[in-house]
N, C-alpha and C positions, 0 to 999 in steps of 0.2 A: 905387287906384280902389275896392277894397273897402271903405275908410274910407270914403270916399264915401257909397257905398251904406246903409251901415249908418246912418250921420248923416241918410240920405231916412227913412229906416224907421224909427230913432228917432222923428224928427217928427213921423210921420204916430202912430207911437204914442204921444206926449206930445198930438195931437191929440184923437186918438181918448178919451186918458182924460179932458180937460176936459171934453171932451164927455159921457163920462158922468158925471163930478161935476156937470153941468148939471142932469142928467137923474138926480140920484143915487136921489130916491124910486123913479123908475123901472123904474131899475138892480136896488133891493134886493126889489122887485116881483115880476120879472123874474125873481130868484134862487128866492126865495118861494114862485113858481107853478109850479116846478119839484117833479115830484116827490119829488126828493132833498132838496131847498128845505122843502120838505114834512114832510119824516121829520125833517131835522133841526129844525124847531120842535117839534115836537110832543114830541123829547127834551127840550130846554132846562129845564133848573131842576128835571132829577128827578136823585137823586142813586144813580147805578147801580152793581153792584157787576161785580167786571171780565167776570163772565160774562153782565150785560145787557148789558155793552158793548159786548160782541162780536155780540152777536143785532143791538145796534142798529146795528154798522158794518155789517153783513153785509144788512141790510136796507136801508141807504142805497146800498150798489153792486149791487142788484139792484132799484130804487124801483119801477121800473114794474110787475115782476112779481111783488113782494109781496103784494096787496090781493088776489090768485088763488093766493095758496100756505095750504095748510094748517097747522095748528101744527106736524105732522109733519116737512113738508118743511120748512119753518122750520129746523127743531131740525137737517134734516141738511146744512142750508144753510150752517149756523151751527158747525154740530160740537158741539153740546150735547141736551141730553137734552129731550123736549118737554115733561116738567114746566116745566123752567126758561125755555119758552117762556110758559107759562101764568103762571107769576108774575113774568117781564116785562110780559105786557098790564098784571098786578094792578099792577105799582110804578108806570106811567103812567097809573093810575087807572081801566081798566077793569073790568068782572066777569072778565072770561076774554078768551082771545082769538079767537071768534068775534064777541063785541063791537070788540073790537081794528079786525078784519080789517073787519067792515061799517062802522066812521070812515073806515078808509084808501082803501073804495071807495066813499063817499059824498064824501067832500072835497077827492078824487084819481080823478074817471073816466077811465081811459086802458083805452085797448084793452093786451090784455096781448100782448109780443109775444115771438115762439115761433121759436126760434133754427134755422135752416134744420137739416133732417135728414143734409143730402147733406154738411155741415164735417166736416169731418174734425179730430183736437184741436188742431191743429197751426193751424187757420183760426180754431177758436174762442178760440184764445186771441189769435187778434191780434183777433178781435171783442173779447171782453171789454176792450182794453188800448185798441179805439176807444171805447168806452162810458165808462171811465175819461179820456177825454180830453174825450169830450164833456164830462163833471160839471165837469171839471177849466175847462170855456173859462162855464160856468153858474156856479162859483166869483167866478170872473175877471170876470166880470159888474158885480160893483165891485168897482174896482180898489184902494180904499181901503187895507184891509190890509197889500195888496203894497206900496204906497206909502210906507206904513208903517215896513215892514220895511225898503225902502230905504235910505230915512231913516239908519234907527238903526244900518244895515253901512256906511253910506258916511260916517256922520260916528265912528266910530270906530278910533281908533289905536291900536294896532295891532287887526287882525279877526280873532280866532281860527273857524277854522272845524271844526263836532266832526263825526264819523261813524266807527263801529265797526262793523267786521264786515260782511254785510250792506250795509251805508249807509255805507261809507268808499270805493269806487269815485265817490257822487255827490259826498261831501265833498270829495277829488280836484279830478274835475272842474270843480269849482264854485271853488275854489283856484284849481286852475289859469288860468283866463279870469279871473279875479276879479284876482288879481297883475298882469293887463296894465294895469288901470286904478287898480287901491287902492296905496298906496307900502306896505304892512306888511301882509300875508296871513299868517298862521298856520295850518297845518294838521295838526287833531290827528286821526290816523286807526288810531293806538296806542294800546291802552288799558294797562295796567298799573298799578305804584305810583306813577308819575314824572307820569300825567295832571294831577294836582292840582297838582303843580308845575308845572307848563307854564299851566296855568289863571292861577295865584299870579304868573308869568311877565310875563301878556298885562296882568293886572288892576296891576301894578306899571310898565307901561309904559303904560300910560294907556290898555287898551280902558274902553269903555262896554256893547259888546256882544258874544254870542257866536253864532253862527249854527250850527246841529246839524242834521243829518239821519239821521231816525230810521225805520228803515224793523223787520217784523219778519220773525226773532222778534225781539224788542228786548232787548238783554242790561241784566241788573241797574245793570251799568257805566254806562252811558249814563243811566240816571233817578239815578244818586247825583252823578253828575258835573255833570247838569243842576243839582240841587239846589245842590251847592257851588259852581257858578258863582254862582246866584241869591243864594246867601249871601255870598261875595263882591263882590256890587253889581252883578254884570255884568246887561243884560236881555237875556234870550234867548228866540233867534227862532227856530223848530221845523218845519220842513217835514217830517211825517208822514205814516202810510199813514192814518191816522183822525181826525177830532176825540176819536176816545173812544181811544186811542192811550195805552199808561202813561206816557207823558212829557210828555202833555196839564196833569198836573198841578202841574210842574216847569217850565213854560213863560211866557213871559208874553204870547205872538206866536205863536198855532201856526195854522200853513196848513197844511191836508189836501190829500193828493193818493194814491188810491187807488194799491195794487199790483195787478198780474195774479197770480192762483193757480191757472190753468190747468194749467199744468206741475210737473216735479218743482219746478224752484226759483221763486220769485217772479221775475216782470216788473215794470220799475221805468220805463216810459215817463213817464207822468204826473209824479212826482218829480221825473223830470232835467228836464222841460221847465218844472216850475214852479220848477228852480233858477237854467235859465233867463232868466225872467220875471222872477225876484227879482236876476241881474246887469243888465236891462235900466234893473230900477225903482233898484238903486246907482248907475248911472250918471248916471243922470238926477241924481241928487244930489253928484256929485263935478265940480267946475266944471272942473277940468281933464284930464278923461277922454278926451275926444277927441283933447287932445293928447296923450297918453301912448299913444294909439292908434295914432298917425301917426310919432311917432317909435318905436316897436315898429317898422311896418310899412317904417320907411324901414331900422334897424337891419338888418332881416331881410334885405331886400333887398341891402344892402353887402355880407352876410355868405355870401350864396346859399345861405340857410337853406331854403326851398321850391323846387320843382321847376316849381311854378306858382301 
């Protein structure tokens, strides 16, 4: 009866997205008028070095209370020195970022909002990890990308899927549920000498594509590995903590989905739901996924594999 379910909820989700491909200008509108929507245009087409990158990811999961932070706060927002804020404004063409700061609150008026006193870290960091989910559903907004992404893991045989460190729990995961419906899941979540051979493996058995999730810090591994996939032929699909992210460059498909750094270690809510979204959006591309569903669910049952 669970398969059931899940086949109403696909539905309504294959629903939902025509509808917004209807509505696609809409949609991208929609994204736009966001103020993360916002920041991220106003980046496009400047070519930044990893320490703007960081000012600018750091400014897109804080959108609304950027346009009232000082350069100062900026810089300690960001972990960088407030020079380095100052010639960020300058590389996106401003004088300084006092000019900076009156754009972002002239073409973005939002009340700035002021995180209750009485949280304790423990609450702020599940706030933070809802504010990344909100971005993460303002993303989602067109569904285009993910579609995309679908696409290119449901029609390849075999699907290697990459995460190191870090980003090998989602990799995992995303393997895991991904094997009930793909006939050939690959998962690389070892790094070592043997990674390239495994790559060499997937690309000799006839993948197309390779699916990575890169969360940070992001080790070396992972942008050289991304590389020799891409040299290899493979296209890869990136589900990242940034667009400005170093695997951004080694990508050909990268969907951001913010972490929490509230705590000692990162929070990876956003991620896993956007890995998610992205087995939601393969399935829809694999004509026999529901069957493969039903018989899982009837196996399991023979076997008195769950409890319930």
């Amino acid at each position: 009866m669970s398969v059931d379910r899940s086949t109403d909820v696909s539905a309504e989700a294959k629903a939902g997205m025509k509808a917004g491909m209807k509505a696609g200008v809409k949609a991208d509108e929609s994204v736009m008028d966001s103020p993360a929507g916002r920041l991220q245009a106003l980046f496009e087409g400047h070519r930044l070095t990893p320490t703007q990158r960081r000012i600018a990811h750091s400014m897109v999961r804080s959108a609304a209370d950027v346009p009232f932070l000082s350069s100062v706060e900026l810089a300690e927002l960001a972990g960088v020195s407030q020079p380095s804020v100052t010639r960020f404004a300058v590389a996106l063409g401003f004088d300084g970022y006092p000019a900076l700061r009156k754009h972002l609150r002239e073409v973005a008026p939002t009340e700035q909002t002021v995180a209750p006193g009485s949280y304790n870290e423990y609450q702020q960091a599940v706030e933070a990890e809802i504010e990344n989910l909100k971005h993460l559903a303002e993303v989602l907004a067109d569904p285009r990308p993910v579609q995309r992404a679908g696409r290119l893991l449901a029609a390849s045989r075999p699907l290697p899927v990459l995460g190191l460190r870090a980003a090998a729990s989602q990799a995992y995961g995303f393997a895991y549920f991904a094997a009930k419906v793909h006939p050939d899941v690959r998962l690389l979540h070892e790094g070592g000498t043997m990674l390239h051979d495994r790559i060499d493996a997937a690309v000799h058995a006839g993948a197309t594509a390779l699916l990575c999730f890169a969360l940070p810090r992001h080790p070396r591994e992972v942008v050289d590995s991304l590389a020799y996939a891409k040299g290899a032929g493979l296209t890869v699909v990136t589900v990242a903590d940034s667009a400005f992210a170093p695997v951004a460059k080694v990508s050909d498909l990268l969907l951001p989905a913010a972490v929490g750094t509230g705590l000692a270690f990162d929070t990876a809510c956003s991620p896993m739901l956007l890995g998610r979204v992205l087995l939601e959006a393969m399935c829809d591309d694999i004509p026999d996924a529901q069957t493969r569903l039903e018989e899982f669910d009837a196996r399991a049952a023979a076997r008195g594999l769950f409890v319930e």
